[in-house]
LUMSE-814265 format. One record per residue: residue number from 1; y, z, x of N, C-alpha, C, O in turn. Coordinates in steps of 0.02 Angstrom, whole numbers. Layout:
BEGIN
+------+--------+--------+--------+--------+--------+--------+--------+--------+--------+--------+--------+--------+
: resi :     nY :     nZ :     nX :    caY :    caZ :    caX :     cY :     cZ :     cX :     oY :     oZ :     oX :
+------+--------+--------+--------+--------+--------+--------+--------+--------+--------+--------+--------+--------+
:  NUM :      Y :      Z :      X :      Y :      Z :      X :      Y :      Z :      X :      Y :      Z :      X :
...
+------+--------+--------+--------+--------+--------+--------+--------+--------+--------+--------+--------+--------+
END
This chain:
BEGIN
+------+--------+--------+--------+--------+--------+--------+--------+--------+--------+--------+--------+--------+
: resi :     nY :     nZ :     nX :    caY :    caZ :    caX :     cY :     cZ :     cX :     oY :     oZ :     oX :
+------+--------+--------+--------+--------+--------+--------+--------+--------+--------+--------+--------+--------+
:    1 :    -59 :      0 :     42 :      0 :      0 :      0 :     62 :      0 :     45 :     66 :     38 :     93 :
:    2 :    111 :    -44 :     27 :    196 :    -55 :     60 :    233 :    -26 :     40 :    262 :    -39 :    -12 :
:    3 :    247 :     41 :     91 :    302 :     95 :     63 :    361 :     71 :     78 :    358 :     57 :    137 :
:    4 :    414 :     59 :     57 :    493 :     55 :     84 :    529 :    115 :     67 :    544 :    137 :     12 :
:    5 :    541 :    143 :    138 :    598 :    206 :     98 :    694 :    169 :    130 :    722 :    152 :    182 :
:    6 :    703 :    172 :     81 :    787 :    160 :    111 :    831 :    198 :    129 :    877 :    212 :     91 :
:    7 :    828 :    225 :    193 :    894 :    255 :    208 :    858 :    303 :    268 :    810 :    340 :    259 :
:    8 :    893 :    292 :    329 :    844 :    331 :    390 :    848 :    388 :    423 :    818 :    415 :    470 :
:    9 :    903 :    400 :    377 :    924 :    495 :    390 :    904 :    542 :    388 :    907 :    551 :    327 :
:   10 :    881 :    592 :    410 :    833 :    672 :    390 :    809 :    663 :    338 :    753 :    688 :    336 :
:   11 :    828 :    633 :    281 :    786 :    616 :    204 :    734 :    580 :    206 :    679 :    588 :    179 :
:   12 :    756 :    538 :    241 :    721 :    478 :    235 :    647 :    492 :    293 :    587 :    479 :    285 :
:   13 :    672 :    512 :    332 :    620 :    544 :    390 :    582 :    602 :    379 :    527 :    619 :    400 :
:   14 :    624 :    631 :    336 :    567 :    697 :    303 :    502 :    683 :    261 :    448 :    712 :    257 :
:   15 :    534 :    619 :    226 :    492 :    592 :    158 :    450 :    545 :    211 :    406 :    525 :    173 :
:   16 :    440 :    522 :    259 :    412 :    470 :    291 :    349 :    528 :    352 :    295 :    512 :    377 :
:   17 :    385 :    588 :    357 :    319 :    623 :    382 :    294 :    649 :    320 :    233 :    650 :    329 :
:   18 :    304 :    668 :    271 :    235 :    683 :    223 :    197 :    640 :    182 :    147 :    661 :    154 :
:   19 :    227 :    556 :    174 :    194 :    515 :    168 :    129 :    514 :    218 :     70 :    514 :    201 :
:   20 :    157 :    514 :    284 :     96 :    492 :    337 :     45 :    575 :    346 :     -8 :    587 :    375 :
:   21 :     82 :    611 :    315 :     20 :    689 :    315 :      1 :    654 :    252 :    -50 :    628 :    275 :
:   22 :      3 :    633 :    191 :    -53 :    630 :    140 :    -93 :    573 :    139 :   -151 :    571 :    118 :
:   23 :    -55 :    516 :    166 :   -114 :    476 :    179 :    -90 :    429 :    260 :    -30 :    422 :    272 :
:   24 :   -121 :    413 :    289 :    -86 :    381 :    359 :    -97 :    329 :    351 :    -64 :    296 :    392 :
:   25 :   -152 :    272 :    294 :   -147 :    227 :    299 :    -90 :    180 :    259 :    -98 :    122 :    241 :
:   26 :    -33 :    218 :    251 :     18 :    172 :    226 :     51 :    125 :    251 :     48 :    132 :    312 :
:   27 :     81 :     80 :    239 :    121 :     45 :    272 :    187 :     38 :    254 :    209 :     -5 :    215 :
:   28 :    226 :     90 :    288 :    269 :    129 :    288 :    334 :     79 :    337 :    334 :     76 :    399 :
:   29 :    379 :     49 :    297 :    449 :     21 :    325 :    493 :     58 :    297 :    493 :     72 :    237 :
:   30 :    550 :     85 :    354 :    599 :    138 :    364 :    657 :     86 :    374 :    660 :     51 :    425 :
:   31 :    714 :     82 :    311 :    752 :     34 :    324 :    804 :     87 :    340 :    795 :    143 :    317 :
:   32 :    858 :     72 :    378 :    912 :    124 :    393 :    986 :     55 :    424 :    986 :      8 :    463 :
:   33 :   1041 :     88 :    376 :   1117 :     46 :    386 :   1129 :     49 :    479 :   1136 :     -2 :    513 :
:   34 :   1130 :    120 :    508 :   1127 :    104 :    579 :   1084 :     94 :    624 :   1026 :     99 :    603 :
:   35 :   1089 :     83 :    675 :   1069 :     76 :    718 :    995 :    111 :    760 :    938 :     99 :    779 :
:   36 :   1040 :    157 :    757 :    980 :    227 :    778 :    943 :    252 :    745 :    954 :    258 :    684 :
:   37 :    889 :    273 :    772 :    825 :    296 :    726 :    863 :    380 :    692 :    918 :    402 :    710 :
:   38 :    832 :    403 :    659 :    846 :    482 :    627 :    866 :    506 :    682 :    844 :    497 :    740 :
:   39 :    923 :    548 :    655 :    966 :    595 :    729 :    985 :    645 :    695 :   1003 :    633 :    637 :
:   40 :    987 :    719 :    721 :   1023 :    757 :    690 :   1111 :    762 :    684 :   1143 :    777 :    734 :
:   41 :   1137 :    752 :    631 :   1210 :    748 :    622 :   1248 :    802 :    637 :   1303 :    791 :    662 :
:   42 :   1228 :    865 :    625 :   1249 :    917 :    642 :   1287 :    934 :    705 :   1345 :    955 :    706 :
:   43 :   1237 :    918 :    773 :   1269 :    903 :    826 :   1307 :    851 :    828 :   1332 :    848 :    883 :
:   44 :   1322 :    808 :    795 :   1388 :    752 :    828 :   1446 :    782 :    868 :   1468 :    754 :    918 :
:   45 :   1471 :    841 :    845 :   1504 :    858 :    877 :   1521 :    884 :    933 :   1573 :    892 :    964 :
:   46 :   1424 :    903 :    945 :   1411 :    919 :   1044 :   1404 :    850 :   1055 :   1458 :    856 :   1084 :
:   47 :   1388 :    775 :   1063 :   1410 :    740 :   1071 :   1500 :    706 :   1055 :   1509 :    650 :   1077 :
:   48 :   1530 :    722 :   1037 :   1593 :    717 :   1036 :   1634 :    743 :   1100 :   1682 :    714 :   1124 :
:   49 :   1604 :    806 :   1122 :   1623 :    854 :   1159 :   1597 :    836 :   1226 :   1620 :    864 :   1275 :
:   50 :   1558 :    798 :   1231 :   1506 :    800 :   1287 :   1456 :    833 :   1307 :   1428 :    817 :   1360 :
:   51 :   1431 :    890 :   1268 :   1387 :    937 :   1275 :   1322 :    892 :   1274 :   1289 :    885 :   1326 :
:   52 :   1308 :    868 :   1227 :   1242 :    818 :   1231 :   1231 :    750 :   1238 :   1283 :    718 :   1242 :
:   53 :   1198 :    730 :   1240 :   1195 :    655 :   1241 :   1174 :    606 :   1190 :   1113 :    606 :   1190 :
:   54 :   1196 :    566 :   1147 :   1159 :    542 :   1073 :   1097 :    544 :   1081 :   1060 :    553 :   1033 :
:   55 :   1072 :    537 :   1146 :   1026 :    526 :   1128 :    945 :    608 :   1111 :    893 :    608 :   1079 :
:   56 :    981 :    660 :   1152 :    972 :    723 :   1118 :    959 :    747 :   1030 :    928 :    789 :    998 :
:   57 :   1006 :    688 :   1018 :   1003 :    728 :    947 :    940 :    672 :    892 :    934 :    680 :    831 :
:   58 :    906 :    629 :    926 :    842 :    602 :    906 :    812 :    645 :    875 :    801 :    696 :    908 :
:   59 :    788 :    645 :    801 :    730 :    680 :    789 :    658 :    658 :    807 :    607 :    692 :    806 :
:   60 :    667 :    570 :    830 :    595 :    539 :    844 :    631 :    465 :    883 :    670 :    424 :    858 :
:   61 :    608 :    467 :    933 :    605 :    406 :    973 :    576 :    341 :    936 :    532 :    343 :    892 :
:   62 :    612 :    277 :    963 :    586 :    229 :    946 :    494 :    222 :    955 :    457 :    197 :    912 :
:   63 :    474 :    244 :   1009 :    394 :    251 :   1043 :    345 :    298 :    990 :    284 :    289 :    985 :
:   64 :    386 :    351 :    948 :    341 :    405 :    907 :    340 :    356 :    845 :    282 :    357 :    825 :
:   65 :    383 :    310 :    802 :    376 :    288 :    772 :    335 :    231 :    770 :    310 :    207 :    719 :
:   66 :    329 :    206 :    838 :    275 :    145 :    847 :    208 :    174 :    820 :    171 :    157 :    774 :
:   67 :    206 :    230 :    871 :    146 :    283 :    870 :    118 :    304 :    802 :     59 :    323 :    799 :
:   68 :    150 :    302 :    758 :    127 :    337 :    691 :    119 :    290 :    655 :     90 :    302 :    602 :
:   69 :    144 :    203 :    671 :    134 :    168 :    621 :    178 :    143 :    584 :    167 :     88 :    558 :
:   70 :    242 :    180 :    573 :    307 :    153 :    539 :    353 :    112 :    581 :    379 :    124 :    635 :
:   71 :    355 :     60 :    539 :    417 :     -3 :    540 :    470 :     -4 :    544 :    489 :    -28 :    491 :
:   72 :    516 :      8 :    578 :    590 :     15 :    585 :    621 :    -27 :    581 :    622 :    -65 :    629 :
:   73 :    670 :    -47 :    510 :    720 :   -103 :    503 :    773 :    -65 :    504 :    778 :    -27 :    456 :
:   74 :    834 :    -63 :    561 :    875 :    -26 :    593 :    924 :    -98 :    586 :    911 :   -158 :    596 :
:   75 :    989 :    -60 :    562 :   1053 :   -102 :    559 :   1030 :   -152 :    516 :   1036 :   -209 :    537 :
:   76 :    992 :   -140 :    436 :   1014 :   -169 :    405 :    988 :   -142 :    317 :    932 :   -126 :    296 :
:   77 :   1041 :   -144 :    290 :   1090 :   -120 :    244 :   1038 :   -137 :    173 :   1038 :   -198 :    166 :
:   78 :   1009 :   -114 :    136 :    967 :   -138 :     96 :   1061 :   -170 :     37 :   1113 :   -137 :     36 :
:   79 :   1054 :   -216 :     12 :   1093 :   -239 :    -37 :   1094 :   -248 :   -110 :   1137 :   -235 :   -152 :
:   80 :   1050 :   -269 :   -112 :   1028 :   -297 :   -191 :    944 :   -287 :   -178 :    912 :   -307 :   -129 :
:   81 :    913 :   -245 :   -245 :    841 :   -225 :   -256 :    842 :   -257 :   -329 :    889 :   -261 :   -367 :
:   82 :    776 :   -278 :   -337 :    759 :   -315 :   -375 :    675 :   -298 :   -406 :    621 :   -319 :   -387 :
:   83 :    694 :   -254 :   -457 :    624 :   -205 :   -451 :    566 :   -261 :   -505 :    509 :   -284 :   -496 :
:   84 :    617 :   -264 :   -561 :    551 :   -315 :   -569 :    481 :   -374 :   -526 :    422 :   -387 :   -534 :
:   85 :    529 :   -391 :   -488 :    494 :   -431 :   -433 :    494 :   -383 :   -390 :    484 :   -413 :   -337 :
:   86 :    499 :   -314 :   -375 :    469 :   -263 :   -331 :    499 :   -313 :   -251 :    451 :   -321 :   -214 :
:   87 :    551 :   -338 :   -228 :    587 :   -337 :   -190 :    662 :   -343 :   -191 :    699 :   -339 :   -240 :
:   88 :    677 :   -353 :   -131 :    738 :   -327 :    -96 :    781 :   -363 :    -56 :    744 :   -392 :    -17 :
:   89 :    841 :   -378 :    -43 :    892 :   -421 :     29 :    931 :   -372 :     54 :    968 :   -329 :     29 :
:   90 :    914 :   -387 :    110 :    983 :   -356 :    163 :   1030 :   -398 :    169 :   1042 :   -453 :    142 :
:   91 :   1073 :   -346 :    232 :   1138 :   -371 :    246 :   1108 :   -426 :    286 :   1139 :   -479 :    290 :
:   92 :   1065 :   -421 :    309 :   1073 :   -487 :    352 :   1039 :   -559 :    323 :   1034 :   -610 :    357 :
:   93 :   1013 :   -553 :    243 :   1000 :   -593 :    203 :    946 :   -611 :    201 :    927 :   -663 :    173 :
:   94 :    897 :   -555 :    241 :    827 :   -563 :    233 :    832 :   -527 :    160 :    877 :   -494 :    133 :
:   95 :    751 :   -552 :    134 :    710 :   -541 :     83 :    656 :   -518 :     88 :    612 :   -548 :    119 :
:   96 :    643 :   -454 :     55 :    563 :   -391 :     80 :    542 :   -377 :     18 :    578 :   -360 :    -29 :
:   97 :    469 :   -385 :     17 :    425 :   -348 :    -32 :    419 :   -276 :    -33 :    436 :   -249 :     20 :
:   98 :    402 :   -245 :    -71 :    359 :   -175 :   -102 :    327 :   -169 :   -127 :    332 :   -206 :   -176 :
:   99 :    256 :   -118 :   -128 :    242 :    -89 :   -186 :    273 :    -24 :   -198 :    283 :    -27 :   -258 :
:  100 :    289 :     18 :   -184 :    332 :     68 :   -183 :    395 :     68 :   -171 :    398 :     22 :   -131 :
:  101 :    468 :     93 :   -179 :    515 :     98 :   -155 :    551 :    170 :   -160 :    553 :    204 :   -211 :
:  102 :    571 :    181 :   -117 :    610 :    258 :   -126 :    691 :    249 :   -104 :    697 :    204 :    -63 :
:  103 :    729 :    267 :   -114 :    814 :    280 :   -122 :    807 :    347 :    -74 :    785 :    400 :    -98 :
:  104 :    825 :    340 :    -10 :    846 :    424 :     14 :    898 :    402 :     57 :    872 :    386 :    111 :
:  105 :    986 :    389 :     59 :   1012 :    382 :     66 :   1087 :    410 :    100 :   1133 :    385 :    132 :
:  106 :   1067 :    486 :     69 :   1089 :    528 :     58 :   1151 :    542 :     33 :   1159 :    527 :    -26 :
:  107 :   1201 :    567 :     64 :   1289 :    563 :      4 :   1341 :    535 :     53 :   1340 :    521 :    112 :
:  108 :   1390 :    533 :      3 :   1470 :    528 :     46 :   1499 :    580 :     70 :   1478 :    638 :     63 :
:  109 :   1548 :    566 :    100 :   1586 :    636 :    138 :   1604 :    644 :     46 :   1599 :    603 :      1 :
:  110 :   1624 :    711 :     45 :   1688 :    730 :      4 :   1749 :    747 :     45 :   1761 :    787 :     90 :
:  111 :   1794 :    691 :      5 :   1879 :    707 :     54 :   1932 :    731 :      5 :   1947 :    707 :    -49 :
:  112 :   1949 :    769 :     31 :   2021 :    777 :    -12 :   2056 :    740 :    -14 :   2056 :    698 :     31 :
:  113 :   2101 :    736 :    -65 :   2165 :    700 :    -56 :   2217 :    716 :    -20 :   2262 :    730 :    -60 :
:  114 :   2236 :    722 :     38 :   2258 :    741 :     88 :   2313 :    664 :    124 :   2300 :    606 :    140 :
:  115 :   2378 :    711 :    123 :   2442 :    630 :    136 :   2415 :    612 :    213 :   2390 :    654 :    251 :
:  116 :   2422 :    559 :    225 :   2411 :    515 :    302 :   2328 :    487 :    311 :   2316 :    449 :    359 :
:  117 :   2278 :    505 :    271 :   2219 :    472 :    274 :   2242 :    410 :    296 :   2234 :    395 :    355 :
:  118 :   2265 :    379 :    264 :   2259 :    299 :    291 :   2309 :    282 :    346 :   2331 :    225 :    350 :
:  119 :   2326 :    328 :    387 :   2382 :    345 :    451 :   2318 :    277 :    493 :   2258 :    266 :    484 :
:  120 :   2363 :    251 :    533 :   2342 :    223 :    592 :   2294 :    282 :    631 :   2301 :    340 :    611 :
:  121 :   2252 :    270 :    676 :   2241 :    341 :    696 :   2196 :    412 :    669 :   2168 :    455 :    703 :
:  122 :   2200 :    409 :    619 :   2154 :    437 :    565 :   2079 :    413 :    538 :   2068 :    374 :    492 :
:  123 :   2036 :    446 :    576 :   1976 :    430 :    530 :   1948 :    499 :    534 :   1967 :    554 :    553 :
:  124 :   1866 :    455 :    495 :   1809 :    531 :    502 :   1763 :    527 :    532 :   1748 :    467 :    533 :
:  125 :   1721 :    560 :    563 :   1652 :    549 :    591 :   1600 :    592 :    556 :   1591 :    650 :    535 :
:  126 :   1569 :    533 :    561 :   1498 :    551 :    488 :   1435 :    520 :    544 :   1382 :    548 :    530 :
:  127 :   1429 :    485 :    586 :   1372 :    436 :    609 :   1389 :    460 :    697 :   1438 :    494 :    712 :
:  128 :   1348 :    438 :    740 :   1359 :    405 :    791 :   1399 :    340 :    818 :   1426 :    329 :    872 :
:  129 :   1394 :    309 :    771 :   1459 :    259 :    782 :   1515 :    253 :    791 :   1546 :    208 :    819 :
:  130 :   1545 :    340 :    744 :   1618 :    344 :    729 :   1614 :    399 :    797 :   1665 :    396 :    832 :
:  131 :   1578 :    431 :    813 :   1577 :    468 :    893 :   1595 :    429 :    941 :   1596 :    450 :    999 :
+------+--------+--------+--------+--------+--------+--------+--------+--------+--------+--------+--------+--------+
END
């Protein structure tokens, strides 16, 4: 059976090790918007600082995921799902099957409304990217 979970964040990685504890023969694709495999977010800011290195805050190497069997579609964006036909397009305009699909995505910042957000100079960091 073709699991797709969408979204490659602690959710998505949590739900993708107890898939593979109840059964291991799944075939398990981990689609995720960036780049990097599951990282803890928490620390961004010892990376910000220099305390760690992105690459510290890995919860699983590209090599553990080979290892277990799951598929990593990294940097790209699920877009349009299409459940009747049980698939899917990315950003990059590929087209993927399922028999399963899961949404773990997780949330938005909550921002206040706060004057100068849109200041030159002003952003937020939510990812490794914006680090």
């Amino acid at each position: 059976m073709k699991v797709v979970v969408v979204g490659a964040g602690m959710a998505g990685n949590a739900l993708v090790d107890e898939l593979l504890n109840l059964d291991s023969s799944l075939d398990i694709h981990l689609f995720g918007e960036e780049k990097t495999p599951t990282y803890n977010r928490i620390y961004l800011t010892d990376v910000l600082s220099g305390k760690k290195l992105p690459t510290q805050l890995l919860l699983k190497n590209y090599q553990r995921f080979e290892e277990e069997g799951v598929k990593l579609h990294l940097g790209q964006r699920v877009e349009r799902i299409f459940p009747e036909s049980k698939k899917f397009i990315t950003s990059q305009g590929k087209m993927y099957s399922y028999d399963k699909l899961v949404i773990a995505t997780g949330s938005l910042p909550n921002v206040p409304p706060i004057d100068g957000l849109d200041k030159r100079g002003v952003f937020f960091f939510r990812d490794l990217e914006n680090v």
